[in-house]
C-alpha positions as CSV (number, residue, x, y, z in Angstrom):
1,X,29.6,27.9,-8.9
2,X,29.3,26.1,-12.2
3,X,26.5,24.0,-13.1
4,X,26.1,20.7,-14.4
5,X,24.1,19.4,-17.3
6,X,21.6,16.6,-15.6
7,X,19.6,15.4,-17.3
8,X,16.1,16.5,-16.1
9,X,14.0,13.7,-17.3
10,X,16.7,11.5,-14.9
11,X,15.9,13.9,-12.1
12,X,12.2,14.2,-12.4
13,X,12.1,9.8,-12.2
14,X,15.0,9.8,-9.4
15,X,12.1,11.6,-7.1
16,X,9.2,10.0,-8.9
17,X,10.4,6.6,-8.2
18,X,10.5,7.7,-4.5
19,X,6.9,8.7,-3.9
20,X,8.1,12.2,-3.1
21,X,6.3,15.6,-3.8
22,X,8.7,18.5,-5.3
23,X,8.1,20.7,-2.2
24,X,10.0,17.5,0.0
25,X,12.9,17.7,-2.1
26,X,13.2,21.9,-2.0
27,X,12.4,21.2,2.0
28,X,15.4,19.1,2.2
29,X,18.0,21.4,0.1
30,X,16.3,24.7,1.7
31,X,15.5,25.7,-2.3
32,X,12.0,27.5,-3.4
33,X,10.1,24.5,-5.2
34,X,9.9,26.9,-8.3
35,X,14.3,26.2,-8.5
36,X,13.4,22.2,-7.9
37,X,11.0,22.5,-11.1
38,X,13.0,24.6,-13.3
39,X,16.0,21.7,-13.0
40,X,13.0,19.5,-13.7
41,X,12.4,21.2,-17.0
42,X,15.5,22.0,-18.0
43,X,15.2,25.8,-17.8
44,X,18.3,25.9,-15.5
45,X,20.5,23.3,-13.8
46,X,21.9,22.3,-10.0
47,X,25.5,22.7,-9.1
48,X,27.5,19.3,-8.7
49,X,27.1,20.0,-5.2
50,X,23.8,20.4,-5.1
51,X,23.6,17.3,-7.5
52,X,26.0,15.7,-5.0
53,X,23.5,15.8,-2.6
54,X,20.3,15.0,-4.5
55,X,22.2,11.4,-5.6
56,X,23.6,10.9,-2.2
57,X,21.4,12.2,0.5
58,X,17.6,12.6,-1.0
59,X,17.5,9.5,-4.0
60,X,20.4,7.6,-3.0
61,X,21.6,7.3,-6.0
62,X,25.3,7.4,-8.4
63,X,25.5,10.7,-9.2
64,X,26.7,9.4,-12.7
65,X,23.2,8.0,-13.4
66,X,21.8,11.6,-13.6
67,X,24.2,12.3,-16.4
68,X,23.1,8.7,-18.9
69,X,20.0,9.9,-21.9
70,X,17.3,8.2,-20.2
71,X,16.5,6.3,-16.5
72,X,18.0,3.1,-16.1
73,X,15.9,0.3,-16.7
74,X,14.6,-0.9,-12.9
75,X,12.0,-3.8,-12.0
76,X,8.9,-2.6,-11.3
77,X,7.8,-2.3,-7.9
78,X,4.6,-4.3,-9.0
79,X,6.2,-6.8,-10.5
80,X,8.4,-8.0,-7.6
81,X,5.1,-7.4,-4.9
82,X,2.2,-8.7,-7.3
83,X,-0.2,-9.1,-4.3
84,X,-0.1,-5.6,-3.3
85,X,-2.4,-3.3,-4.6
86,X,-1.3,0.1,-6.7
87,X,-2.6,2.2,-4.5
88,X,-0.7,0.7,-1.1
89,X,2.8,1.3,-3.8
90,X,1.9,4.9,-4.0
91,X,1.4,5.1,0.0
92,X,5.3,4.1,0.4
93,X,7.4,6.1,1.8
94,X,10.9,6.7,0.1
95,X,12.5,5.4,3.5
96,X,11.1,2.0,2.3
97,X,11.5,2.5,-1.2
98,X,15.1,3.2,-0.3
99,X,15.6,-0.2,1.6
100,X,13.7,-2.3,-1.5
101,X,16.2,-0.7,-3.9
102,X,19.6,-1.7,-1.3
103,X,18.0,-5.1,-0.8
104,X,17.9,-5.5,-4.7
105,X,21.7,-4.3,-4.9
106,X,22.4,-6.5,-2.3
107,X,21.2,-9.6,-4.4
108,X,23.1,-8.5,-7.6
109,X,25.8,-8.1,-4.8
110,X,25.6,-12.0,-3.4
111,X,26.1,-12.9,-7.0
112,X,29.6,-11.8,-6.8
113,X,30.1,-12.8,-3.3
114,X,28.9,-16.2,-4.0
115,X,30.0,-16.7,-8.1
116,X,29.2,-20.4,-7.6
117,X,26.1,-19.5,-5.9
118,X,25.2,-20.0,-2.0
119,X,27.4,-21.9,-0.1
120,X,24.6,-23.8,2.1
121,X,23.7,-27.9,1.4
122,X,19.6,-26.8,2.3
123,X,17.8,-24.3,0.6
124,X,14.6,-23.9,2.2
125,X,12.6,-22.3,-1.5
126,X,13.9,-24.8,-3.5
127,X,13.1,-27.9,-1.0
128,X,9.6,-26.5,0.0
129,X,7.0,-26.1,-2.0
130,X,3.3,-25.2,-1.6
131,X,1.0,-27.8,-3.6
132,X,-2.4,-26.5,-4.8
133,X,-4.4,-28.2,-2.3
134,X,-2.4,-28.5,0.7
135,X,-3.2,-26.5,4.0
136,X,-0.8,-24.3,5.8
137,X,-0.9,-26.7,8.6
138,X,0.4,-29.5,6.2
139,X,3.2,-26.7,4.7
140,X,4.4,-25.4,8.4
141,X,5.1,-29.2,9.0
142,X,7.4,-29.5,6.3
143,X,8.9,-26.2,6.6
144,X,9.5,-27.1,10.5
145,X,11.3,-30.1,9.3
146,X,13.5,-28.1,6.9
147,X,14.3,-25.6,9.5
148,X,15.3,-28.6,12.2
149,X,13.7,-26.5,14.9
150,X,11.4,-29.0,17.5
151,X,8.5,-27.2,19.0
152,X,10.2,-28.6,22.5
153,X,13.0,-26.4,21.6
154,X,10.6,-23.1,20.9
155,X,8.8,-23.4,24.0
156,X,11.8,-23.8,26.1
157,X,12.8,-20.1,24.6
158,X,12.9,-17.3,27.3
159,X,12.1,-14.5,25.3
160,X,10.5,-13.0,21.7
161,X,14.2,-11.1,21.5
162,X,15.5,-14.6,21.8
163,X,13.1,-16.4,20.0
164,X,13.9,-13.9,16.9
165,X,17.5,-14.8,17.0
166,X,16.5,-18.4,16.8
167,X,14.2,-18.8,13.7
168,X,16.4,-16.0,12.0
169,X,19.8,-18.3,12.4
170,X,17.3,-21.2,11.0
171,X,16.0,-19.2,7.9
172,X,19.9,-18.1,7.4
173,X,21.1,-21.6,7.4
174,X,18.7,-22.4,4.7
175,X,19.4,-20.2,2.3
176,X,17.3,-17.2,3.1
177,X,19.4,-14.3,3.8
178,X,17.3,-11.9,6.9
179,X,18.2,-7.8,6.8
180,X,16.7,-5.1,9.0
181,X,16.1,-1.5,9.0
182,X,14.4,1.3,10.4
183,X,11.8,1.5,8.0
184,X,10.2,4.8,9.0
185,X,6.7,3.7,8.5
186,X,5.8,1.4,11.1
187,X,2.5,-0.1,9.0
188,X,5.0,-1.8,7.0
189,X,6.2,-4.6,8.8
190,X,8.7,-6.2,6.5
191,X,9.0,-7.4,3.0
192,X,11.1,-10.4,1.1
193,X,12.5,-10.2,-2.6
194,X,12.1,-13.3,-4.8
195,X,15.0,-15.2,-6.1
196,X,15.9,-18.8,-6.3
197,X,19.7,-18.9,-5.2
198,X,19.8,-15.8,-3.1
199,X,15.7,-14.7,-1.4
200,X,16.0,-12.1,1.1
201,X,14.0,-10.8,3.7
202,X,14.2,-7.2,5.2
203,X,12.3,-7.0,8.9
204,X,11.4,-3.7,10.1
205,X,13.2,-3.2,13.4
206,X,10.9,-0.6,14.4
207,X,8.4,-3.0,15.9
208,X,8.0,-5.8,18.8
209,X,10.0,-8.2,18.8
210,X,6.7,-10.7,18.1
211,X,5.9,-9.0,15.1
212,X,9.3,-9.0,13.5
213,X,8.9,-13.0,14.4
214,X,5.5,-13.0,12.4
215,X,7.0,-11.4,9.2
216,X,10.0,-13.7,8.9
217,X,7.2,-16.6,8.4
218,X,4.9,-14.4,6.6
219,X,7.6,-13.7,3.7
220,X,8.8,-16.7,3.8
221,X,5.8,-17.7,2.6
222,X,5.9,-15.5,-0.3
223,X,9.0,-16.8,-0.9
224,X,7.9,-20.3,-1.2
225,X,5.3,-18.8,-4.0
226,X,8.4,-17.6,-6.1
227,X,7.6,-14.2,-5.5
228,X,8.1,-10.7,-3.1
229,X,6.2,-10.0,-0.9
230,X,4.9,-7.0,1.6
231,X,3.6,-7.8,5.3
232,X,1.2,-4.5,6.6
233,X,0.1,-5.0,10.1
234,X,-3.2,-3.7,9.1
235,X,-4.0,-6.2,5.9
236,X,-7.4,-4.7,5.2
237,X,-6.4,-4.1,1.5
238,X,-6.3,-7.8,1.1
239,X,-10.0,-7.9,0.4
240,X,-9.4,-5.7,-2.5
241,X,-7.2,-8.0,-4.5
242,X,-8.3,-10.2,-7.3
243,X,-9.3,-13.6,-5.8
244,X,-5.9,-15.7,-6.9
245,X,-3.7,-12.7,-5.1
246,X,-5.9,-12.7,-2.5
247,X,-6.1,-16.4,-1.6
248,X,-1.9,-15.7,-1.3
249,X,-1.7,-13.5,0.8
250,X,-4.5,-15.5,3.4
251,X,-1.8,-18.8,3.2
252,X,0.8,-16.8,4.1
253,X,-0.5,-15.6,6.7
254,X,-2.1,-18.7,7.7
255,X,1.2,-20.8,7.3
256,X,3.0,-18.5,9.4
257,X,0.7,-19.3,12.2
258,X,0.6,-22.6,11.5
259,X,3.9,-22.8,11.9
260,X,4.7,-20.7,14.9
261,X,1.7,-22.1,17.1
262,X,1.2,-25.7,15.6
263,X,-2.5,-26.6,15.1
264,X,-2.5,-30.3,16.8
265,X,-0.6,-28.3,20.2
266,X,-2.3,-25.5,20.3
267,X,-5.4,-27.7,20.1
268,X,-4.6,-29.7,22.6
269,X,-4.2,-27.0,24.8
270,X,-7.2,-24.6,24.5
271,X,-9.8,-27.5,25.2
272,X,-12.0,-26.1,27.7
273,X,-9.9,-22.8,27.9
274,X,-11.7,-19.6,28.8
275,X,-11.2,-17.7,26.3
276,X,-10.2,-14.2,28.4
277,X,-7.3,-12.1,27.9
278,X,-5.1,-13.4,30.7
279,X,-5.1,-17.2,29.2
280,X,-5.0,-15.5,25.5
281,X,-1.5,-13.3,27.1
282,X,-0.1,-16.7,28.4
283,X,-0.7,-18.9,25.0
284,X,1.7,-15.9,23.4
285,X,4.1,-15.9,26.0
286,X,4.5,-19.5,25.5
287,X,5.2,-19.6,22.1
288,X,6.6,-16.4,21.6
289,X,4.1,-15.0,19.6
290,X,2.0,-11.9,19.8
291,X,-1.6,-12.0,21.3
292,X,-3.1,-11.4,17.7
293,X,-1.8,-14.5,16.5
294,X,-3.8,-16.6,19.3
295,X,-6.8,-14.4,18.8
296,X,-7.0,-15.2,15.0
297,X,-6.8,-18.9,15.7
298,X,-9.5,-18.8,18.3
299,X,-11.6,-16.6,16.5
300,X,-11.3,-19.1,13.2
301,X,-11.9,-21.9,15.5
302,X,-15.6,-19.9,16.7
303,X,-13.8,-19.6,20.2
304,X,-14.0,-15.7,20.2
305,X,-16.9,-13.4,18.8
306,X,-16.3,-10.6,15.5
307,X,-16.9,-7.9,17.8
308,X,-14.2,-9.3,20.2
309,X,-12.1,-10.0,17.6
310,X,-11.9,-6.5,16.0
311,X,-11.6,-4.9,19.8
312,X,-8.7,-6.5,21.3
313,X,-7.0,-6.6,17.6
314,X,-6.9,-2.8,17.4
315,X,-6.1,-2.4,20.7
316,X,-3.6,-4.9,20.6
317,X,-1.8,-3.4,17.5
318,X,-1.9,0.0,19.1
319,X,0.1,-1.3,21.9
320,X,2.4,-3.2,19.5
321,X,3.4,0.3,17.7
322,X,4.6,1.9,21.3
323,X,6.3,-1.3,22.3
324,X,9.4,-1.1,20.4
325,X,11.8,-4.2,19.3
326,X,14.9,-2.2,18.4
327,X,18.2,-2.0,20.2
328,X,18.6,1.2,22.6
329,X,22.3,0.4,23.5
330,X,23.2,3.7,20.6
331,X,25.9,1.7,19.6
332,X,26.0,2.6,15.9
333,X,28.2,-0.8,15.2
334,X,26.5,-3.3,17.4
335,X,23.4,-2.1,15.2
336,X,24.7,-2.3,12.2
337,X,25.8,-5.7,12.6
338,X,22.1,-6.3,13.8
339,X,21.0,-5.2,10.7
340,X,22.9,-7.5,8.4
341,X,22.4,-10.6,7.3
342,X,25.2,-13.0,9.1
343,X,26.4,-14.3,6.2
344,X,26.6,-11.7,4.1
345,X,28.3,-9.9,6.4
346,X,30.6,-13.5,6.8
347,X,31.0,-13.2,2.8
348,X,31.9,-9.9,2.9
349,X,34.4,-9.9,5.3
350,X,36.1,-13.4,4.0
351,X,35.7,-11.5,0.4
352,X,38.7,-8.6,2.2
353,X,40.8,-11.1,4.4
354,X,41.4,-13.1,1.4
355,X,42.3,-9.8,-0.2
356,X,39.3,-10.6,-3.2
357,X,38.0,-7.0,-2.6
358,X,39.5,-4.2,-1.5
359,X,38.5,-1.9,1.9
360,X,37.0,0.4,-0.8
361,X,34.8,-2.4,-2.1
362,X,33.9,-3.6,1.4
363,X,32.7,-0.1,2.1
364,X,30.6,-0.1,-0.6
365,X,29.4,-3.7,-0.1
366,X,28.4,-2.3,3.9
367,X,26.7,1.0,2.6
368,X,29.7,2.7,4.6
369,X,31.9,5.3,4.5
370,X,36.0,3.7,3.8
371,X,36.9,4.6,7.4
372,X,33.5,3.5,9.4
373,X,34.1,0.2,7.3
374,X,37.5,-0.2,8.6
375,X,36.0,0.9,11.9
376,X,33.2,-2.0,11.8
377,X,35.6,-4.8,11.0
378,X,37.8,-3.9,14.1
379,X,34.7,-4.4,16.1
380,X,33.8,-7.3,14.9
């Protein structure tokens, strides 16, 4: 079969930019690494099928990119996530790099979906800001107002799955358009991309249901710093970072707290609480929250000891990674549609019916093929 003429500095950067060794890419195209490198040289060159599938399956990727004299030019990881360290960027996995580079199509996508920008009368990161001296409680107060969502109305929730739905409709009718995917690396709980008409958060679906909750309010507090943002369930590296980053990345935590379990209730309520693990259980269940959240604010409050803290938080977080949030109905459209953002799945769709785009262009707008896109509109 004929080869192609890549070009190999394109392909070496394609898997560079992907955090992935040689030896993974020859593992997934059942090559010796020695062929992998030789393309990388230039001493020989791939098929277009074999290219075909490097673009497609392994870098996701135009195959016509492979073919320009040099890589495109791409924001930097660490300029869009500034508060995490170089090292944690190396430790992604391409299954996460993957979704970073879609959510940053999908925003160059909103553009052209919404020309005269977002069709909402709020936008929660233009309306909210975080002023140098204010505390997260002050912040959650102001962002609770924005979102229109009582605390009477939280508690009467019957579930975290529920719960989810709820602040995820808020965030979306403020401007802030939520995505999820199976992120393959469960340490990463979520992360948010920066941009004043059209921020977006991505939620890894993976996890329980009261983590996913957590990381909408964690990025969304990045968000309201004008800038991305990653949420680890471990966050030990946050001791590493230089003492502005760092003080970022202990607000948004804080905030999101604050706002999911408000100070002046949740005060009210532990007065002469013992602090066990049964009243700790029903403080999360109340506000749909996950244990560790109560735990930090009693612990902050001098209402649980370091050594107790750092026990039931591992535990806890162990049991968080079995407990899964995701959809086991294996109903590749109802999860799909889970994974999208409502409206810009709404924009997409009134973008076809009005005959703007085509069912080509839809596909591409889903990440589909032509004839599951057809497929997922019937559904719907």
């Amino acid at each position: 079969m004929a080869k192609v003429r890549a070009n190999p500095a394109i392909l070496k950067w394609a898997r560079e930019t992907l955090n992935i060794s040689i030896e993974e890419v020859a593992h997934s195209l059942k090559r010796d690494p020695s062929v992998i490198a030789s393309w990388e040289s230039g001493r020989s060159q791939p098929t277009y099928v074999q290219l075909e599938k490097l673009a497609h399956t392994i870098y996701r990727r135009p195959v016509a990119v492979f073919f320009f004299p040099e890589p495109p030019a791409e924001v930097e990881l660490r300029e869009s996530f500034r508060t995490l360290p170089e090292f944690e960027i190396k430790q992604l996995r391409p299954s996460v790099l993957k979704l970073v580079r879609r959510a940053k199509a999908i925003q160059i996508e909103l553009g052209e979906l919404f020309p005269a920008g977002p069709q909402t009368s709020r936008n929660i990161v233009s309306a909210v800001s975080v002023p140098p001296k204010s505390t997260a409680s002050e912040t959650a107060g102001a962002l609770r107002d924005c979102l229109e969502v009582s605390l009477q109305s939280q508690l009467g929730w019957r579930s975290r799955e529920e719960a989810f739905s709820h602040w995820r409709e808020a965030l979306e009718s403020v401007g802030v358009f939520v995505f999820k995917g199976a992120f393959r690396q469960d340490e990463i709980s979520g992360f948010c991309l920066y941009d004043v008409r059209f921020p977006l958060i991505y939620v890894n679906n993976s996890l329980a249901w009261s983590r996913q909750i957590f990381t909408l309010f964690h990025e969304l507090s990045h968000l309201l710093f004008r800038t991305g943002g990653i949420d680890k369930v471990r966050d030990d590296y946050v001791e590493q970072l230089r003492p502005a980053d760092r003080r970022v990345e202990r607000f948004c935590n804080d905030l999101a707290a604050a706002l999911l379990v408000p100070d002046e209730d949740f005060d009210r309520r532990i007065e002469g609480m013992v602090t066990d693990e049964r009243e700790m259980t029903h403080l999360a269940d109340m506000y749909s929250v996950s244990r560790e959240v109560i735990l930090r604010k009693l612990f902050d409050r001098g209402m649980v000891s370091q050594s107790d803290y750092d026990r039931l938080s591992s535990e806890w977080i162990g049991e968080a990674r079995r407990f899964r949030g995701r959809s086991r109905t294996g109903d590749y459209y109802a999860t799909q549609r889970t994974y999208f953002s409502s409206r810009y799945v709404d924009a997409a769709l009134g973008a076809y019916y009005r005959s703007t785009i085509d069912i080509h262009r839809l596909a591409d707008l889903l990440g589909m093929k032509v004839d599951t896109a057809r497929e997922f509109e019937a559904r719907l």
